[in-house]
One Martini backbone bead per residue (centre of mass of N, CA, C, O) as a GRO file, in nm:
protein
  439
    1UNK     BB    1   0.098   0.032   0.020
    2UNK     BB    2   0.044   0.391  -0.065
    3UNK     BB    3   0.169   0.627   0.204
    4UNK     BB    4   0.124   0.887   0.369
    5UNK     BB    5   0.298   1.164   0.400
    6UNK     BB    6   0.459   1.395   0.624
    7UNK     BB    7   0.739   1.434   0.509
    8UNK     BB    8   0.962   1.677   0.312
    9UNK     BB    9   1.196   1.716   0.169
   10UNK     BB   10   1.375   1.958   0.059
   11UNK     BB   11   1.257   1.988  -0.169
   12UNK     BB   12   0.947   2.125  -0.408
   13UNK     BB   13   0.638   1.968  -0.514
   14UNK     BB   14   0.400   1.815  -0.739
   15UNK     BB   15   0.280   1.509  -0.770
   16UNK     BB   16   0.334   1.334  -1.097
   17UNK     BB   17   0.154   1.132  -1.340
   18UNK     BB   18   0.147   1.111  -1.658
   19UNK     BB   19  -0.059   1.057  -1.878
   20UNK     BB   20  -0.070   0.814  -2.103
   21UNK     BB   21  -0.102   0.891  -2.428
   22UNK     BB   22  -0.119   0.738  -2.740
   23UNK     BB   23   0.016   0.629  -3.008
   24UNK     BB   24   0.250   0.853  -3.234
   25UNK     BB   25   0.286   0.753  -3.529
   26UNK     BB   26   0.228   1.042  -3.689
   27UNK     BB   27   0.516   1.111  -3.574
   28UNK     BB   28   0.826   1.256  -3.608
   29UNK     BB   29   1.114   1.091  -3.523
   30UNK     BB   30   1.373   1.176  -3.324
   31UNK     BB   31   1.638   1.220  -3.079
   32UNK     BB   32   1.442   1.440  -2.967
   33UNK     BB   33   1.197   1.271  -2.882
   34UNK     BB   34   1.029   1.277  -2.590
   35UNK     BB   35   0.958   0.975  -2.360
   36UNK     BB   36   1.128   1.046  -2.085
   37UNK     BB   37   1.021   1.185  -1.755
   38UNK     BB   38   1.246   1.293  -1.472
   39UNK     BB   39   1.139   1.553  -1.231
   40UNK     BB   40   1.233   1.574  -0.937
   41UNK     BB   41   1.219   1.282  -0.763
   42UNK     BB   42   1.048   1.141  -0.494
   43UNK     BB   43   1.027   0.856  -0.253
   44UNK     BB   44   0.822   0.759  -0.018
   45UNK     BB   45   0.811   0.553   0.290
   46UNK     BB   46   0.607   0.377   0.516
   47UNK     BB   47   0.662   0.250   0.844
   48UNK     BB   48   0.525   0.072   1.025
   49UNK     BB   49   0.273   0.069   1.286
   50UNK     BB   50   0.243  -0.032   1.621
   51UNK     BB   51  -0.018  -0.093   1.831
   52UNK     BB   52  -0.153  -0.212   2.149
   53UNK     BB   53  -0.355   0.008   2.216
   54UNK     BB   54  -0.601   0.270   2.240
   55UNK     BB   55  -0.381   0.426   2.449
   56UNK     BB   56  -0.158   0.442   2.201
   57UNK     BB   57  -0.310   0.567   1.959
   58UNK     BB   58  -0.460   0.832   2.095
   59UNK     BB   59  -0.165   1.010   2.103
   60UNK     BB   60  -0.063   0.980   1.821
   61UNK     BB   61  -0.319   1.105   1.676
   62UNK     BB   62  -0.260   1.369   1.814
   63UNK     BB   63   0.037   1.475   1.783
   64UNK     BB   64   0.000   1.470   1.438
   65UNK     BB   65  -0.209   1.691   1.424
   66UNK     BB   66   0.007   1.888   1.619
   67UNK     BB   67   0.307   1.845   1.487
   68UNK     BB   68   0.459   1.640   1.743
   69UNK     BB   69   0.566   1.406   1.583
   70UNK     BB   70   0.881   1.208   1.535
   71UNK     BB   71   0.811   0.938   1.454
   72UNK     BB   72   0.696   0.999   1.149
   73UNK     BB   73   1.008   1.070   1.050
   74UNK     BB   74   1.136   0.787   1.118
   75UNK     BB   75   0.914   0.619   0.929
   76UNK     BB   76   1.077   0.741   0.704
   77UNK     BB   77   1.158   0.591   0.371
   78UNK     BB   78   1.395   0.730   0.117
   79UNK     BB   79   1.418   0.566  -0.196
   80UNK     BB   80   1.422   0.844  -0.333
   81UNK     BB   81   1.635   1.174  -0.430
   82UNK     BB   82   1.628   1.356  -0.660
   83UNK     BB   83   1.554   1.297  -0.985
   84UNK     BB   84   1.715   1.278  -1.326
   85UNK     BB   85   1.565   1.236  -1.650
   86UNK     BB   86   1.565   1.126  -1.981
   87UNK     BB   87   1.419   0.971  -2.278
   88UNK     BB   88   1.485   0.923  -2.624
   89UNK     BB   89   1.418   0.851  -2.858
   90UNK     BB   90   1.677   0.553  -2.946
   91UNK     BB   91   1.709   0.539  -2.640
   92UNK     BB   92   1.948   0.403  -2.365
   93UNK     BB   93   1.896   0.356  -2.053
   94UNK     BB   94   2.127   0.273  -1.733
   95UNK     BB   95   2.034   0.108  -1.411
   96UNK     BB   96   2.269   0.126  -1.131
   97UNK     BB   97   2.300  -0.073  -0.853
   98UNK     BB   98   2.262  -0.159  -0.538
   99UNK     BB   99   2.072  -0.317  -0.364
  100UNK     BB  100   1.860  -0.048  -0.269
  101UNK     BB  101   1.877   0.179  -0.482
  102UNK     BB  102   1.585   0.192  -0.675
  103UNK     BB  103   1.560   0.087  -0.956
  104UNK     BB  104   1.269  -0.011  -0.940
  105UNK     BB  105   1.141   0.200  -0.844
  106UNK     BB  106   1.129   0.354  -1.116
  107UNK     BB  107   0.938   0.124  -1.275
  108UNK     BB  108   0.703   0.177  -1.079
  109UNK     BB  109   0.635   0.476  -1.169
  110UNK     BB  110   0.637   0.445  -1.502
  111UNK     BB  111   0.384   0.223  -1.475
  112UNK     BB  112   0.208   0.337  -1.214
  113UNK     BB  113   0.232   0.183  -0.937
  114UNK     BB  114   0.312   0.448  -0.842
  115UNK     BB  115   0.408   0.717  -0.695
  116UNK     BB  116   0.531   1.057  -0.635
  117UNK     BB  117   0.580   1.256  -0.364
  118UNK     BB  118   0.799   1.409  -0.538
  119UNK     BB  119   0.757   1.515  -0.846
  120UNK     BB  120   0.768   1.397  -1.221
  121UNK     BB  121   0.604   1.126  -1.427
  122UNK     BB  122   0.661   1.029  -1.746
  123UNK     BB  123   0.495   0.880  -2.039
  124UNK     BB  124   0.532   0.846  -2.425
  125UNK     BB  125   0.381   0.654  -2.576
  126UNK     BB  126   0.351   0.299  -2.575
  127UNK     BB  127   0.424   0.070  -2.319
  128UNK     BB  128   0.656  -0.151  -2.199
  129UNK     BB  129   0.684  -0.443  -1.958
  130UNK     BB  130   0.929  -0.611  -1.748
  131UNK     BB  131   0.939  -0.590  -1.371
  132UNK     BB  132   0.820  -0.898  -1.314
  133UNK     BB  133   0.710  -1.184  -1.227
  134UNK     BB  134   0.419  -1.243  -1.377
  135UNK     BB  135   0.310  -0.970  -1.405
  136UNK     BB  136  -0.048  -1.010  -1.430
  137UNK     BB  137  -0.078  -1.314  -1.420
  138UNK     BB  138  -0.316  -1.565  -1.411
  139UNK     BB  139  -0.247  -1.859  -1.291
  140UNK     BB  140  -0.541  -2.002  -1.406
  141UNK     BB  141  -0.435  -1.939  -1.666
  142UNK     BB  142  -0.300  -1.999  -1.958
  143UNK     BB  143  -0.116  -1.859  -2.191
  144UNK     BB  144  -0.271  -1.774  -2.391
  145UNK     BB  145  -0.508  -1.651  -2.186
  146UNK     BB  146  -0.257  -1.417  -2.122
  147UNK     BB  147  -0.213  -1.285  -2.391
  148UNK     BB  148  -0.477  -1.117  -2.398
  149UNK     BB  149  -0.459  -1.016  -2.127
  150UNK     BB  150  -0.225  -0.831  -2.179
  151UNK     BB  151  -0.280  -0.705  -2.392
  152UNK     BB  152  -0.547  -0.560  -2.308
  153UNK     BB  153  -0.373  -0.388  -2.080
  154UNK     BB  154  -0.139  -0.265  -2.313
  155UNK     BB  155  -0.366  -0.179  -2.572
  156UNK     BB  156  -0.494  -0.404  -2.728
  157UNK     BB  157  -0.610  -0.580  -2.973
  158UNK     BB  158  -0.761  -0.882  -3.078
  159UNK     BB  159  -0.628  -0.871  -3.366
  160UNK     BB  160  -0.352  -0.807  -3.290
  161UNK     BB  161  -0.295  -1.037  -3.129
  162UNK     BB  162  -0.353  -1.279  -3.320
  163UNK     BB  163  -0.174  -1.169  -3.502
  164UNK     BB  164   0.076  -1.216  -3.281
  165UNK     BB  165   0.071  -1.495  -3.136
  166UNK     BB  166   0.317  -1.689  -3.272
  167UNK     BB  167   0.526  -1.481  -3.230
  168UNK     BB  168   0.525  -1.499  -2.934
  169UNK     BB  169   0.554  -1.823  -2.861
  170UNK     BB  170   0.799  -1.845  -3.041
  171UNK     BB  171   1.005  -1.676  -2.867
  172UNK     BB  172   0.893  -1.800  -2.597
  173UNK     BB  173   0.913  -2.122  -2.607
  174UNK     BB  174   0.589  -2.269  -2.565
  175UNK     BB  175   0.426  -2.431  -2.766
  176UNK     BB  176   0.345  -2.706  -2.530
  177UNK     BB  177   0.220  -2.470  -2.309
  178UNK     BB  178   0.021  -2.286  -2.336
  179UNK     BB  179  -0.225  -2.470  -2.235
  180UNK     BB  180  -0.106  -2.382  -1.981
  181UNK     BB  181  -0.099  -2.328  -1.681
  182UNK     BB  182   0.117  -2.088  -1.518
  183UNK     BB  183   0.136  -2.228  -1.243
  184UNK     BB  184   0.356  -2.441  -1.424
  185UNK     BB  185   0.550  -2.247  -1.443
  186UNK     BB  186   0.875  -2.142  -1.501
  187UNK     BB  187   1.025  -1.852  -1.434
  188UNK     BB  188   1.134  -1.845  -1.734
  189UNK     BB  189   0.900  -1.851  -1.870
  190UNK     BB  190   0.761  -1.634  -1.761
  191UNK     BB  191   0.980  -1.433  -1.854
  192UNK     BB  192   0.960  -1.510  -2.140
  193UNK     BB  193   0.622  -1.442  -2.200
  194UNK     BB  194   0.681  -1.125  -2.071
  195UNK     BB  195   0.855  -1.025  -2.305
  196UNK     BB  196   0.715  -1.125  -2.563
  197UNK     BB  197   0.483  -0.927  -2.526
  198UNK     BB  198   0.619  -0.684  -2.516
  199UNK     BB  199   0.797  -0.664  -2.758
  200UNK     BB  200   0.495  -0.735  -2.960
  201UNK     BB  201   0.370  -0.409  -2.951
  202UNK     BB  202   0.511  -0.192  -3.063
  203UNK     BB  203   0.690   0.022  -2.867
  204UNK     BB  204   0.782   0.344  -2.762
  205UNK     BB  205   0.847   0.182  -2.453
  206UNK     BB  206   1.072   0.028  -2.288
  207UNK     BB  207   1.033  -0.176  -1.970
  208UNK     BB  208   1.357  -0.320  -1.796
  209UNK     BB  209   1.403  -0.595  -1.572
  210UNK     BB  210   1.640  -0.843  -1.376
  211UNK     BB  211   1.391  -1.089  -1.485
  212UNK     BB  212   1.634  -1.173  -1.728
  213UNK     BB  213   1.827  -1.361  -1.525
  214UNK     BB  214   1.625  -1.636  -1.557
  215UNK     BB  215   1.715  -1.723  -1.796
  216UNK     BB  216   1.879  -1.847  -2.023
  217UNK     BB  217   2.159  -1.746  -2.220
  218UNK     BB  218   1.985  -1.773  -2.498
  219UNK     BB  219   1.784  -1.579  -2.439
  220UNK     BB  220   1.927  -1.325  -2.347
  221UNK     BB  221   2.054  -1.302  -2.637
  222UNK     BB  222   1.735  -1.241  -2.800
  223UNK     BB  223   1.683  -0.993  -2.620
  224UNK     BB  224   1.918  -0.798  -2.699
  225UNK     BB  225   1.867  -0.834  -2.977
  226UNK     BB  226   1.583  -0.657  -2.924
  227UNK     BB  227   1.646  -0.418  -2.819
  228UNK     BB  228   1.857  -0.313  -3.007
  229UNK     BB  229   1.655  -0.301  -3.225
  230UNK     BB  230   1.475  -0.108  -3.105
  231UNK     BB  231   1.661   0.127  -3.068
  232UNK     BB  232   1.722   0.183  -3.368
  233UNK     BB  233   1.368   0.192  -3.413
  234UNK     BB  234   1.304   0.422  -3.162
  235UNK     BB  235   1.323   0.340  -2.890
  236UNK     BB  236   1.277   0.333  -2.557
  237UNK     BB  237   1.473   0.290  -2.288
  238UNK     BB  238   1.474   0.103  -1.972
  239UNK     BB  239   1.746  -0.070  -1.787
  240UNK     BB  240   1.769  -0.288  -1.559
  241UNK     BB  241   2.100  -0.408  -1.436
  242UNK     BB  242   2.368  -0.639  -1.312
  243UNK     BB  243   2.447  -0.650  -1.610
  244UNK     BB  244   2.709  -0.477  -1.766
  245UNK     BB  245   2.775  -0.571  -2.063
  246UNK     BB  246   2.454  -0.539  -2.158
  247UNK     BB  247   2.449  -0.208  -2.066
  248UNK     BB  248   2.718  -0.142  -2.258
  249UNK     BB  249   2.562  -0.239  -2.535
  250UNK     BB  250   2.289  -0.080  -2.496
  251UNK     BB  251   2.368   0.226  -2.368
  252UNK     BB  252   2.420   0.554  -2.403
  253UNK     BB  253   2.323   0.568  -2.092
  254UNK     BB  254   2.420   0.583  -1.736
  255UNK     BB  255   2.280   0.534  -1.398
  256UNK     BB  256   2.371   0.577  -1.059
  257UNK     BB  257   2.298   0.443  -0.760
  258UNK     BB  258   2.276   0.546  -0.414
  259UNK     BB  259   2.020   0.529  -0.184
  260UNK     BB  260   1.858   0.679  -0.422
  261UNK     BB  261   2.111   0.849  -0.516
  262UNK     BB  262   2.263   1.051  -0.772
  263UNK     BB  263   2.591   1.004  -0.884
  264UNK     BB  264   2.581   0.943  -1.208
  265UNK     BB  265   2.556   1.047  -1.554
  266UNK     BB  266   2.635   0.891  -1.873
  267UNK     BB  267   2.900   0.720  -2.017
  268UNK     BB  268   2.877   0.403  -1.965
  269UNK     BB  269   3.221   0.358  -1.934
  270UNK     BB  270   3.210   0.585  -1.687
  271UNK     BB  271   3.017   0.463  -1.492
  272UNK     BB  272   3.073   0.138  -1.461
  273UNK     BB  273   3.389   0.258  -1.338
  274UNK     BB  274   3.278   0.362  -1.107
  275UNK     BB  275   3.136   0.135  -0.986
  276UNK     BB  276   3.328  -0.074  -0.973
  277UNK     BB  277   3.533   0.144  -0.764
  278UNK     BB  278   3.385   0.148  -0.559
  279UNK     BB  279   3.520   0.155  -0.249
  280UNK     BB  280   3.784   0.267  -0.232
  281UNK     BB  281   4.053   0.327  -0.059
  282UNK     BB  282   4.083   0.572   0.142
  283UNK     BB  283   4.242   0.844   0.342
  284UNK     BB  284   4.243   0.712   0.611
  285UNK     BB  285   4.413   0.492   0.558
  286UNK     BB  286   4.707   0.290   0.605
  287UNK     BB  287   4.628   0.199   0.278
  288UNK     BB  288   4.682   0.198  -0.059
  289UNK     BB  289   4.477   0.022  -0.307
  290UNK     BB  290   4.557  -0.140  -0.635
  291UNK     BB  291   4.416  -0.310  -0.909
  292UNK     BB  292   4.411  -0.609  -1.156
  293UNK     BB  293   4.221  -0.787  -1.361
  294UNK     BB  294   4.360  -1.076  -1.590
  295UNK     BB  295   4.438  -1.298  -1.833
  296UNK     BB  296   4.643  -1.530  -1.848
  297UNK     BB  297   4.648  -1.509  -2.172
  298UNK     BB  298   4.707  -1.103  -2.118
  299UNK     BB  299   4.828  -0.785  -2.068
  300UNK     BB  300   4.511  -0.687  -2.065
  301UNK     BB  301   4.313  -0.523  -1.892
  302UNK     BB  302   3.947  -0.543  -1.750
  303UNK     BB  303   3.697  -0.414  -1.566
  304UNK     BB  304   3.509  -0.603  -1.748
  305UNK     BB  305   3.458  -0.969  -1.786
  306UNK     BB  306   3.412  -1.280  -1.961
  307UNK     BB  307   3.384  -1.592  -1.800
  308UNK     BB  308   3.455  -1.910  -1.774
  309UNK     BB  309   3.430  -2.192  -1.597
  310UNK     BB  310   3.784  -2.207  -1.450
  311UNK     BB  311   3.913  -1.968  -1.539
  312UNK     BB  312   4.194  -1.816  -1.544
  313UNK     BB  313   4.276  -1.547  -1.291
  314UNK     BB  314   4.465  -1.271  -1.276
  315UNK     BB  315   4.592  -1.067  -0.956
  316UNK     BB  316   4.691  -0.735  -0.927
  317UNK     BB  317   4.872  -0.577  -0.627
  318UNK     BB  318   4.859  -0.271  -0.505
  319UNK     BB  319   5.085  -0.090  -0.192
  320UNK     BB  320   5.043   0.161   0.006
  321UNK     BB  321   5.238   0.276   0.318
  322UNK     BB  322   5.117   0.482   0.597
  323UNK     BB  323   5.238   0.305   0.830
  324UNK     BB  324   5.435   0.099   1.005
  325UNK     BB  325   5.485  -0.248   0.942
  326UNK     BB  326   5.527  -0.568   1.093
  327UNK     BB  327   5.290  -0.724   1.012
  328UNK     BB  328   5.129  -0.861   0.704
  329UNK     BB  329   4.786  -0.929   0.529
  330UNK     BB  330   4.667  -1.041   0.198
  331UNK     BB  331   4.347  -1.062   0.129
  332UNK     BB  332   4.066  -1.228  -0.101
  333UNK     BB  333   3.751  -1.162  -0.215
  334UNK     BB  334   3.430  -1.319  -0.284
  335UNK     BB  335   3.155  -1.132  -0.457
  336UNK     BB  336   2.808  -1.148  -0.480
  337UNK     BB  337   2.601  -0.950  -0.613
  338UNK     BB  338   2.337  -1.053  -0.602
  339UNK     BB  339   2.337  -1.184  -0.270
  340UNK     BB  340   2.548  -1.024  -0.102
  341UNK     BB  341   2.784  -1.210  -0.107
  342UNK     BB  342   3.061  -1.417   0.028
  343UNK     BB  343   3.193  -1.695  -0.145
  344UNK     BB  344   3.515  -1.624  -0.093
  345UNK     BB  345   3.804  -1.663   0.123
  346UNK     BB  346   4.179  -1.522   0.141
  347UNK     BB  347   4.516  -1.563   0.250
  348UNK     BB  348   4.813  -1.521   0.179
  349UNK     BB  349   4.932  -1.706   0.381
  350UNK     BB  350   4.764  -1.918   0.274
  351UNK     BB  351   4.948  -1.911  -0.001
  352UNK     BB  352   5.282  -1.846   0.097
  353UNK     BB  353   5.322  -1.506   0.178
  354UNK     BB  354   5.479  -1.374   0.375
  355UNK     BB  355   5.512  -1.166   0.592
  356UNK     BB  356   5.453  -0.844   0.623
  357UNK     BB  357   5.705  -0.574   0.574
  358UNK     BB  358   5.668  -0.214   0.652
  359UNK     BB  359   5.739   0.122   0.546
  360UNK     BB  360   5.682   0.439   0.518
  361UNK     BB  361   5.633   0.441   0.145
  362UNK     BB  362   5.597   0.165   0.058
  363UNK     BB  363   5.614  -0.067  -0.222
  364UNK     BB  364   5.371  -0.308  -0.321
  365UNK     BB  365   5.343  -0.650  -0.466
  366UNK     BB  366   5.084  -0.900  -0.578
  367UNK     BB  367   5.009  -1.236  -0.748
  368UNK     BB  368   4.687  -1.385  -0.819
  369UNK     BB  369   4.573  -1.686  -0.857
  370UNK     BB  370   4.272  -1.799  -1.047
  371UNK     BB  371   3.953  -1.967  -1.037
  372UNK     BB  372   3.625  -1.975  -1.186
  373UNK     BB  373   3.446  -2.141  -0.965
  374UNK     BB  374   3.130  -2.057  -1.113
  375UNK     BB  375   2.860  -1.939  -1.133
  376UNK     BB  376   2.611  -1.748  -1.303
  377UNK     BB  377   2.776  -1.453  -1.271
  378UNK     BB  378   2.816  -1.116  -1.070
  379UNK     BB  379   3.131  -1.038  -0.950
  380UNK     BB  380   3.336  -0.895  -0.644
  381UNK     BB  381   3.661  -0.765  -0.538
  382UNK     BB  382   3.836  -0.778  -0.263
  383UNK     BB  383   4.038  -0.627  -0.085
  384UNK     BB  384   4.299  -0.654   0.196
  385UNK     BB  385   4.493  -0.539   0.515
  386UNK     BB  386   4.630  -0.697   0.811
  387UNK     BB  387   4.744  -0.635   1.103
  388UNK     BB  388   4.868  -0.937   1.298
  389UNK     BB  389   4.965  -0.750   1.545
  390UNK     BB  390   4.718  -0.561   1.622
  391UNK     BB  391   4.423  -0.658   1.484
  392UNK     BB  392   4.393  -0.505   1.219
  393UNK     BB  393   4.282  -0.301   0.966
  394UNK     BB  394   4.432  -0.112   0.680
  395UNK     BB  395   4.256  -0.163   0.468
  396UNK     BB  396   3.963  -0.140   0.223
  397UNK     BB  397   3.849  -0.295  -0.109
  398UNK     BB  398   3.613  -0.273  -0.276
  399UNK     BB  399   3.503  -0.317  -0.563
  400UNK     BB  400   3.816  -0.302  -0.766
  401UNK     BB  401   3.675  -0.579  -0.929
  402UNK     BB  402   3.502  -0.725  -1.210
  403UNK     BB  403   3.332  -0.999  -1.301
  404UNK     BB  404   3.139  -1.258  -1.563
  405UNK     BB  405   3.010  -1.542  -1.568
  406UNK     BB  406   2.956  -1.756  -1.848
  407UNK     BB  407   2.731  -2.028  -1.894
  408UNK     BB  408   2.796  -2.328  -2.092
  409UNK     BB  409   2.566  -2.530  -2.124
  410UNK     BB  410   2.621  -2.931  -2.105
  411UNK     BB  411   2.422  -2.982  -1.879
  412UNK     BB  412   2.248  -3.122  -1.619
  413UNK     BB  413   2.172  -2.985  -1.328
  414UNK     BB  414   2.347  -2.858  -1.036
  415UNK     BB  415   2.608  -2.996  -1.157
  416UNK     BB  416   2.979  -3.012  -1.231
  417UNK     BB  417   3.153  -3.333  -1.312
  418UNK     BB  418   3.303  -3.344  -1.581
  419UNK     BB  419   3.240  -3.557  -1.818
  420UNK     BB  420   3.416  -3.804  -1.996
  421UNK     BB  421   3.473  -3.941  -2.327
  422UNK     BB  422   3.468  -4.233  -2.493
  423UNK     BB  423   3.516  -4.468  -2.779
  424UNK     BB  424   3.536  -4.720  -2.576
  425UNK     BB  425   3.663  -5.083  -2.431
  426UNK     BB  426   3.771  -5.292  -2.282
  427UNK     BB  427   3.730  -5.604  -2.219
  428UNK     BB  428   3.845  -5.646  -1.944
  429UNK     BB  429   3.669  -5.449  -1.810
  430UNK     BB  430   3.356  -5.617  -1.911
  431UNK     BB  431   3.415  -5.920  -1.795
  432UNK     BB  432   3.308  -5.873  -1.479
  433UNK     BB  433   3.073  -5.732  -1.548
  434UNK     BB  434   2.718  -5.700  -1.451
  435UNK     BB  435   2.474  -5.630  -1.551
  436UNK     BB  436   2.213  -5.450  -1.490
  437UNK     BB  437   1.881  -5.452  -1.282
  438UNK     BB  438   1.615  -5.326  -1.277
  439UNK     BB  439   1.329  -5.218  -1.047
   0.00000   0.00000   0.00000
């Protein structure tokens, strides 16, 4: 539920969603025409309130209306913070930071799932949108009946779905389960048929987020490569993805957030560079940190880069000492962005690496290497130094270097056992074997 807030930002402005449009066909199209526009938005949330009894009930409701509750300001949690930019035809823009940043909440604003508290957000002419996994399926109507229905919602006519229906169902590969309950769907298949009638409404404005990283990697292939296609043919995108590298390859601008608030708006390349580098280590610490991961087999490293499960990468880190340490040990944490949790993490020590003695204004280098055992999906490496003497960090650099795992599925199953196989057998190996019999 979408909370009155009694709390005001610090700017001032009348919350407004202006109504969509009707697409704009007979308009001359140029990269000049304006599609979304995000004028100064604020988003306050209020934080449910609990009372035990009508004794404690109304004297809040007293405070309340004579302006003397400090709990109503404490229980607002400002979700965006004065927002702002356009998407014009032809533009993509990408929007990134970490879970809790805002980006879902703009697009449910561009939606009109939410209002805004303060500031307005426009969006001009047909949208298409694929926000949530499922979001709008009926559960217990089939896949068929589910085309219908959203196509409904988004404005088509049911002559114009017919004459798509074969093409949506065609894109979404569902066609042995159209007639199926969308409630036996699973989680792929929904965000496969949710992308799909978004897809094929041939919108003015197309509104994407991170729920197709449930898709496999070839249907997420097969997305980017329409959204591309959209994009070129003046389509307005807002794509919000925790993929860097699909942000990077489809967004001609890219918004950054950090806790609802807006860190910088740019080009691509600058952005994202930005964010990888988010948090490293500070001047207050007593060690300055600066690292490159890079393959294997090339001396060229990049900020960030697609690497297949095992592949091996070279971490080169270097270290200034702003301060004599007797002895120190180098950190390596492998944190998974999805999850926000770290996934691996080892000491220098514990890999051959003798204990650090530095004096002030020394360089050290270091170089680790590592597999990329792990599953599909975007990490980022933590470097960290801890005076082993004093039992202290001697500073933290978060996020210094991001890496992304692209699965090559050839496997079914949770795991990969790495099956090798070849043809023949020798016959010594198979005279003492007994056929195995079913039960």
């Amino acid at each position: 539920m979408d909370h009155r807030i009694d709390s005001d930002p610090p700017s001032r402005g009348v919350a407004a969603v202006s109504p969509l449009r009707v697409p704009l066909r007979g308009e001359h199209l140029t990269m000049s025409t304006r599609r979304v526009l995000f004028n100064g938005v604020w988003k306050a949330f209020r934080r449910g309130q609990r009372h035990d009894s009508l004794r404690d009930l109304l004297p809040s409701l007293v405070r309340r209306a004579f302006g003397r509750s400090r709990q109503v300001d404490d229980n607002v949690f400002w979700a965006l913070k004065g927002i702002d930019f356009e998407v014009h035809a032809g533009e993509a823009l990408g929007i990134v930071g970490r879970n809790g940043a805002g980006k879902s909440t703009i697009l449910k604003l561009l939606t009109r799932i939410l209002k805004p508290t303060r500031g307005s957000c426009t969006v001009i002419g047909r949208s298409g949108a694929l926000i949530e996994i499922a979001a709008g399926f009926h559960p217990d109507l089939t896949g068929r009946e589910n085309v219908y229905l959203q196509g409904a919602i988004m404005g088509m006519r049911r002559t114009e779905i017919t004459a798509r229906f074969d093409d949506i169902i065609e894109f979404a590969g569902i066609e042995r389960f159209v007639d199926t309950q969308v409630k036996r769907y699973s989680s792929g298949m929904n965000a496969r048929l949710g992308f799909s009638i978004a897809a094929h409404l041939n919108p003015d404005v197309l509104l994407i987020d991170e729920v197709l990283s449930v898709g496999d990697l070839a249907f997420q292939e097969k997305c980017q490569a329409r959204m591309k296609r959209f994009r070129d043919d003046g389509v307005a995108i807002v794509f919000v993805s925790h993929h860097l590298p699909a942000v990077a390859q489809l967004c001609n601008k890219v918004l950054l957030l950090d806790q609802g608030e807006p860190v910088r708006l740019g080009a691509p390349a600058e952005v994202i560079a930005e964010y990888c580098s988010g948090s490293r280590a500070s001047d207050e610490q007593d060690v300055a940190i600066t690292a490159r991961l890079r393959r294997n087999d090339t001396e060229r490293p990049d900020y960030l880069f697609d690497v297949v499960p095992g592949e091996q990468l070279n971490l080169d880190v270097k270290i200034e000492f702003r301060s004599d340490v007797l002895q120190a040990t180098v950190g390596v944490v492998v944190w998974d962005l999805a999850i926000e949790r770290y996934v691996y993490g080892a000491s220098s020590d514990f890999v051959g690496v003798p204990p650090i003695r530095a004096r002030r204004g020394d360089l050290r280098t270091f170089s680790f290497t590592f597999d990329a055992n792990l599953t599909r999906g975007l990490y980022a490496i933590e470097v960290n130094v801890v005076d082993t003497d004093r039992h202290r960090f001697l500073g933290i650099a978060r996020g210094i270097t991001h890496f992304q795992v692209v699965e090559h599925i050839s496997y079914d199953g949770v795991a990969n056992l790495y099956l090798v196989g070849r043809e023949g057998a020798s016959v010594h190996d198979l005279r003492q074997a007994q056929p195995a019999v079913g039960r």
